[in-house]
DRENVEXRO-735962 format. One record per atom (N, C-alpha, C): residue number from 1; atom name; x, y, z negated. Coordinates in nm, 3 decimals. Layout:
+-------+-------+---------+---------+---------+
| zamar | guvex |       x |       y |       z |
+-------+-------+---------+---------+---------+
|   NUM |    CA |       X |       Y |       Z |
...
+-------+-------+---------+---------+---------+
end
This chain:
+-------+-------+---------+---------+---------+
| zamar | guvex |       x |       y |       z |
+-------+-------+---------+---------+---------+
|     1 |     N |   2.913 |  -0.583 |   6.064 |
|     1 |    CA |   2.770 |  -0.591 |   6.046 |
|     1 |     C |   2.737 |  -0.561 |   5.900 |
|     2 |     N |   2.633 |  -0.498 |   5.850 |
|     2 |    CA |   2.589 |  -0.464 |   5.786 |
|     2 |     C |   2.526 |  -0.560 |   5.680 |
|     3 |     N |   2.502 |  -0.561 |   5.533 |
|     3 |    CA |   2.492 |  -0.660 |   5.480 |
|     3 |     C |   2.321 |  -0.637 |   5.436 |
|     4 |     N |   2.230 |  -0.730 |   5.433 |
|     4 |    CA |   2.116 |  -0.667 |   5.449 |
|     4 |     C |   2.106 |  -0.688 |   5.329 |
|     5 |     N |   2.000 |  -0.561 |   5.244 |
|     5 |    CA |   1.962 |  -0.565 |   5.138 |
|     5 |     C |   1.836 |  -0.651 |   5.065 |
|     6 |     N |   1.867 |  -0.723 |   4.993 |
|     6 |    CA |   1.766 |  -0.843 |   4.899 |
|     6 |     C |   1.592 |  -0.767 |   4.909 |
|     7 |     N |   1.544 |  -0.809 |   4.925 |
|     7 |    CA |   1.386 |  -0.773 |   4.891 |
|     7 |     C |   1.436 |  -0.723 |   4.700 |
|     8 |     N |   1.337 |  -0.639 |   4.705 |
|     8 |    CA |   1.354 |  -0.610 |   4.513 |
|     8 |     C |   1.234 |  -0.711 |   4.493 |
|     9 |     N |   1.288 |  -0.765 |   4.338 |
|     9 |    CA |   1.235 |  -0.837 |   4.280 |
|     9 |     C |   1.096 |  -0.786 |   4.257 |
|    10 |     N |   0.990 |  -0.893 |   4.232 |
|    10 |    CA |   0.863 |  -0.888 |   4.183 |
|    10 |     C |   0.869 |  -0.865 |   4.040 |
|    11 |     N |   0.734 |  -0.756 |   4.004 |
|    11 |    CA |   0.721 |  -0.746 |   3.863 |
|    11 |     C |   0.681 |  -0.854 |   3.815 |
|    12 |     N |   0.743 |  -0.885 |   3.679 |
|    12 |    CA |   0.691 |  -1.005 |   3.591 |
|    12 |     C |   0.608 |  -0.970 |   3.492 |
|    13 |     N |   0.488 |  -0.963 |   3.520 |
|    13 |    CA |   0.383 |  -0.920 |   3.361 |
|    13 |     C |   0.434 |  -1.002 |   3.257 |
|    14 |     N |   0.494 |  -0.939 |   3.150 |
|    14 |    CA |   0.502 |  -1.040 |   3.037 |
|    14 |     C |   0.415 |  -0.982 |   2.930 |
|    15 |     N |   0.284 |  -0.853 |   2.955 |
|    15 |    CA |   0.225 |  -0.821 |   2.866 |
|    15 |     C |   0.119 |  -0.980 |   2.796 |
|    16 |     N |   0.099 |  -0.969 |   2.654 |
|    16 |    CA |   0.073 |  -1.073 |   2.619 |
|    16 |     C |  -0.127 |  -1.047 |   2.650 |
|    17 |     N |  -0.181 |  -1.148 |   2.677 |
|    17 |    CA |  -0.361 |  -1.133 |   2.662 |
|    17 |     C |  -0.407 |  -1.038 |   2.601 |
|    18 |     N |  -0.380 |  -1.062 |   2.457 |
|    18 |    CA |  -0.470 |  -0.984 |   2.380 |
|    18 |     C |  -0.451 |  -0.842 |   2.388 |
|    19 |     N |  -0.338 |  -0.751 |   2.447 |
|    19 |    CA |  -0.291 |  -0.624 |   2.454 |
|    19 |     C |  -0.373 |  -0.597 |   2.592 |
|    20 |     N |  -0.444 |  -0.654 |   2.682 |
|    20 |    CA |  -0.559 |  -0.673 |   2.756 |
|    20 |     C |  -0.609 |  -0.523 |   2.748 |
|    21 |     N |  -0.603 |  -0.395 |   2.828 |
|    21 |    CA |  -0.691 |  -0.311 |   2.780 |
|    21 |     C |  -0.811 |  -0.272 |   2.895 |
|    22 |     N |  -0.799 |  -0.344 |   3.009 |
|    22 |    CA |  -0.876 |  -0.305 |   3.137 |
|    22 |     C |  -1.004 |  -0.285 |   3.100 |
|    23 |     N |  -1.059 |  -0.397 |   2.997 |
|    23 |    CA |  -1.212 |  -0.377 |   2.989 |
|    23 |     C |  -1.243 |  -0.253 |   2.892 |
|    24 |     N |  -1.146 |  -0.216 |   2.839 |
|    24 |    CA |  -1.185 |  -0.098 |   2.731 |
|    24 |     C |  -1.244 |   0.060 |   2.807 |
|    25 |     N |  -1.324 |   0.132 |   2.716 |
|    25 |    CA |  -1.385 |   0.231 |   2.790 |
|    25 |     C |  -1.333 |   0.377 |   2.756 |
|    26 |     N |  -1.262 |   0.445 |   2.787 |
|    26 |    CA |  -1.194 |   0.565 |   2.782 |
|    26 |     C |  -1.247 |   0.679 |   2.694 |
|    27 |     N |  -1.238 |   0.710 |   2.563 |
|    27 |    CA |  -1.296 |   0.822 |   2.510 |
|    27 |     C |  -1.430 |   0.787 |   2.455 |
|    28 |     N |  -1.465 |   0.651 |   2.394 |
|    28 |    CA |  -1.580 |   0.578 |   2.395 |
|    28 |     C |  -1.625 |   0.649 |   2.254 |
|    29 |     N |  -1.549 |   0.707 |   2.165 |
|    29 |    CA |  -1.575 |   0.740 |   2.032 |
|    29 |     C |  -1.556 |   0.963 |   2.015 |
|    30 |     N |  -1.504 |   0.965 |   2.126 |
|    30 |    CA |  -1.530 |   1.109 |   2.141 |
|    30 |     C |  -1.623 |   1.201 |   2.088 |
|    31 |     N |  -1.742 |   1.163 |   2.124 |
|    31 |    CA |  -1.859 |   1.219 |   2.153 |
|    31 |     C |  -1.872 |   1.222 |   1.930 |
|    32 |     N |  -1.846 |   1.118 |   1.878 |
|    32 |    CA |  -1.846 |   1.167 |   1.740 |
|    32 |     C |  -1.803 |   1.265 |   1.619 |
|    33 |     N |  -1.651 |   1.346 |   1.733 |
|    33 |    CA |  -1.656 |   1.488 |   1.664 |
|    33 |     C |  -1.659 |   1.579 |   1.733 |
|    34 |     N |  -1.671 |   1.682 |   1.710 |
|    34 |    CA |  -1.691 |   1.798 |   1.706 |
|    34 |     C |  -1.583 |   1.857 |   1.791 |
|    35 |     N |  -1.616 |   1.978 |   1.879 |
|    35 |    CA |  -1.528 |   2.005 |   1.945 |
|    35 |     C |  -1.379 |   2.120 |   1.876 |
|    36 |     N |  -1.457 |   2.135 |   1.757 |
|    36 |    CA |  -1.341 |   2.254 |   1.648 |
|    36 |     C |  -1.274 |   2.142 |   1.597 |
|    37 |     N |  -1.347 |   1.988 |   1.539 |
|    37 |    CA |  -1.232 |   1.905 |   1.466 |
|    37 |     C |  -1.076 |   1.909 |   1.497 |
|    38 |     N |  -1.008 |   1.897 |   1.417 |
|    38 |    CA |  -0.876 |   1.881 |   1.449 |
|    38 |     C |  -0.846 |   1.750 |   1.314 |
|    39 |     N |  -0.805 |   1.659 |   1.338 |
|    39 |    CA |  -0.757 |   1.536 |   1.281 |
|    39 |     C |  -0.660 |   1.579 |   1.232 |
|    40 |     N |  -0.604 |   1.537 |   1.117 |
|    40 |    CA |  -0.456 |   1.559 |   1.038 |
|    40 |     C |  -0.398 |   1.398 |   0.979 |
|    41 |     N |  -0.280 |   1.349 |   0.964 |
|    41 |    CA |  -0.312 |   1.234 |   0.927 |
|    41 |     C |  -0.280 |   1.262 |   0.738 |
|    42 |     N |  -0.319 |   1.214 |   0.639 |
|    42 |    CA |  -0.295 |   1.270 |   0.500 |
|    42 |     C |  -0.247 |   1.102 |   0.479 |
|    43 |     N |  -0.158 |   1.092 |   0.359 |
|    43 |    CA |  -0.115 |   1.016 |   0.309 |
|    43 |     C |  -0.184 |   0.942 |   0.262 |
|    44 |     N |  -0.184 |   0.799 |   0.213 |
|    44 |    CA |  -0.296 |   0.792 |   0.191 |
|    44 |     C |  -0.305 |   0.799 |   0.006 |
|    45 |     N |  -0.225 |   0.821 |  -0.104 |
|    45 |    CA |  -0.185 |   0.902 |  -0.197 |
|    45 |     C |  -0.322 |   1.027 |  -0.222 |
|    46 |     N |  -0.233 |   1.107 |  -0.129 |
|    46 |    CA |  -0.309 |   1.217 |  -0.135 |
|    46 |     C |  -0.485 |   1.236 |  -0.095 |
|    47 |     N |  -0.501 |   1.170 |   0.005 |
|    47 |    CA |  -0.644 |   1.114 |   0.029 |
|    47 |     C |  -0.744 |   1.023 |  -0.079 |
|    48 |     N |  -0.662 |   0.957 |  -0.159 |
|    48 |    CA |  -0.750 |   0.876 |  -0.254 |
|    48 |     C |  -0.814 |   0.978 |  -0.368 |
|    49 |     N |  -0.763 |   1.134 |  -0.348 |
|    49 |    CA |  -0.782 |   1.175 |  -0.478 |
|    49 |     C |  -0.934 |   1.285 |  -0.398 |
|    50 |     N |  -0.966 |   1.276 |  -0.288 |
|    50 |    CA |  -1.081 |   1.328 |  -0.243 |
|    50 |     C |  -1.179 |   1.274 |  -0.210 |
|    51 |     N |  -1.314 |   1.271 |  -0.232 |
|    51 |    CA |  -1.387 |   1.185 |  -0.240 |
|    51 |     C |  -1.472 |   1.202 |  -0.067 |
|    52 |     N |  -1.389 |   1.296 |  -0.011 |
|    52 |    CA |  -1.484 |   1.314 |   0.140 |
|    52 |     C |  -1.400 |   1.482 |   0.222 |
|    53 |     N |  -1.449 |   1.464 |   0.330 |
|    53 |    CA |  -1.409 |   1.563 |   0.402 |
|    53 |     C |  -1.423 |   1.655 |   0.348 |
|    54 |     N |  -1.516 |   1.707 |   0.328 |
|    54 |    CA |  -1.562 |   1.837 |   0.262 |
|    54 |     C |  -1.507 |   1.912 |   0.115 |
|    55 |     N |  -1.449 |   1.782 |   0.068 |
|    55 |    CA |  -1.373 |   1.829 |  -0.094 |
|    55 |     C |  -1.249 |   1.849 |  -0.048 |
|    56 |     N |  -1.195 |   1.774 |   0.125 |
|    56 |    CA |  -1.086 |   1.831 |   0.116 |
|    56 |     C |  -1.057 |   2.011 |   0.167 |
|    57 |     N |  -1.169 |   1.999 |   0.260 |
|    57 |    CA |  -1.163 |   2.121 |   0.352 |
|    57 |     C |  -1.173 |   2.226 |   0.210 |
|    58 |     N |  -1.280 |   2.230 |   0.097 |
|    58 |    CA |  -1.271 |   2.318 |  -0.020 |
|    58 |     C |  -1.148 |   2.315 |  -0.111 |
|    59 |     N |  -1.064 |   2.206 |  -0.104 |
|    59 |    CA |  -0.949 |   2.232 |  -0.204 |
|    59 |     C |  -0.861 |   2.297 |  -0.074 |
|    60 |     N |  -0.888 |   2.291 |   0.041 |
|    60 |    CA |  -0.759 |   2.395 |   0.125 |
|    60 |     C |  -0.806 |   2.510 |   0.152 |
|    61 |     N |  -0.916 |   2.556 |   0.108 |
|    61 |    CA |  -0.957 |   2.688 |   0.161 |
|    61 |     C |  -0.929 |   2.773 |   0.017 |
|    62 |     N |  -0.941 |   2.703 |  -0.112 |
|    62 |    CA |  -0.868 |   2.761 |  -0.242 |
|    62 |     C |  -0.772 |   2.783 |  -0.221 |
|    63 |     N |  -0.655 |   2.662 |  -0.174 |
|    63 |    CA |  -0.529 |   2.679 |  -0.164 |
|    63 |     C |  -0.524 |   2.820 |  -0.079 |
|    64 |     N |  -0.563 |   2.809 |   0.056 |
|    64 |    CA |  -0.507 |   2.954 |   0.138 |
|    64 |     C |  -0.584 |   3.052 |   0.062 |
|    65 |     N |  -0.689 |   3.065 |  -0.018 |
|    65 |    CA |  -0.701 |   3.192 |  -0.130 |
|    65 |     C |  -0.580 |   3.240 |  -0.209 |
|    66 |     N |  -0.523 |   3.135 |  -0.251 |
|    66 |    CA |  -0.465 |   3.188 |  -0.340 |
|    66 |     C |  -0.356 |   3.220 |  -0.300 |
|    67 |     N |  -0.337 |   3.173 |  -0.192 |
|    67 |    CA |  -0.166 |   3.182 |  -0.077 |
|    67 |     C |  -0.181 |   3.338 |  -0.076 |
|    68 |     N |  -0.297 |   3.350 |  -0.033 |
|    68 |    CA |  -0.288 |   3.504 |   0.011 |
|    68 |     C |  -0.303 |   3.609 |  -0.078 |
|    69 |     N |  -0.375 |   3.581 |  -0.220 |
|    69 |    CA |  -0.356 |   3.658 |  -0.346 |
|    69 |     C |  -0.234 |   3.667 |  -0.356 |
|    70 |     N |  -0.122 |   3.579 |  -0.345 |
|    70 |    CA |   0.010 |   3.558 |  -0.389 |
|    70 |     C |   0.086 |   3.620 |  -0.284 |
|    71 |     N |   0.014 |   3.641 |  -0.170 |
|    71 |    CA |   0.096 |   3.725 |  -0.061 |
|    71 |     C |   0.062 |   3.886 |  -0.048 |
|    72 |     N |  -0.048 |   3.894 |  -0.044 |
|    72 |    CA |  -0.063 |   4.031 |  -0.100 |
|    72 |     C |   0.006 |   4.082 |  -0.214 |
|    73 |     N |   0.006 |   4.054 |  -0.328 |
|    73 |    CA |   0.085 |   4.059 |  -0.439 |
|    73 |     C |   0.215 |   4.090 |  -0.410 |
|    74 |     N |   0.274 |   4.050 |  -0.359 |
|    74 |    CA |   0.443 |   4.054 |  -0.319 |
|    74 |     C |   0.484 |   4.172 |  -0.246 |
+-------+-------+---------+---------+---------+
end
């Protein structure tokens, strides 16, 4: 005779309360950028020395100026 197999065990939630995410709302902060944004994460070093988005987007659009003076050049 055949040996019958155990029921499988029940899951044990051991997630703790506060990691709780059911009530949270999916994509709730979306709608605040832009669909071209692309997020980068910057150090935060390097971030203290810009005073806003926009000084950074102008010190990288110098940078690829000059990338490409320096690539043309070559």
């Amino acid at each position: 005779m055949l040996a019958r197999k155990s029921e499988p065990k029940k899951f044990k939630d051991t997630m703790r309360p506060e990691y709780n995410m059911s009530g949270g709302v999916r994509g709730k902060y979306a709608g605040r950028f832009k669909g071209d944004v692309v997020k980068v994460p910057i150090a935060p070093d390097v971030a203290s020395a810009f005073p806003d988005a926009d000084a950074v987007n102008e010190a990288l659009r110098v940078l690829l100026k000059a990338a490409k003076k320096v690539a043309s050049a070559a």
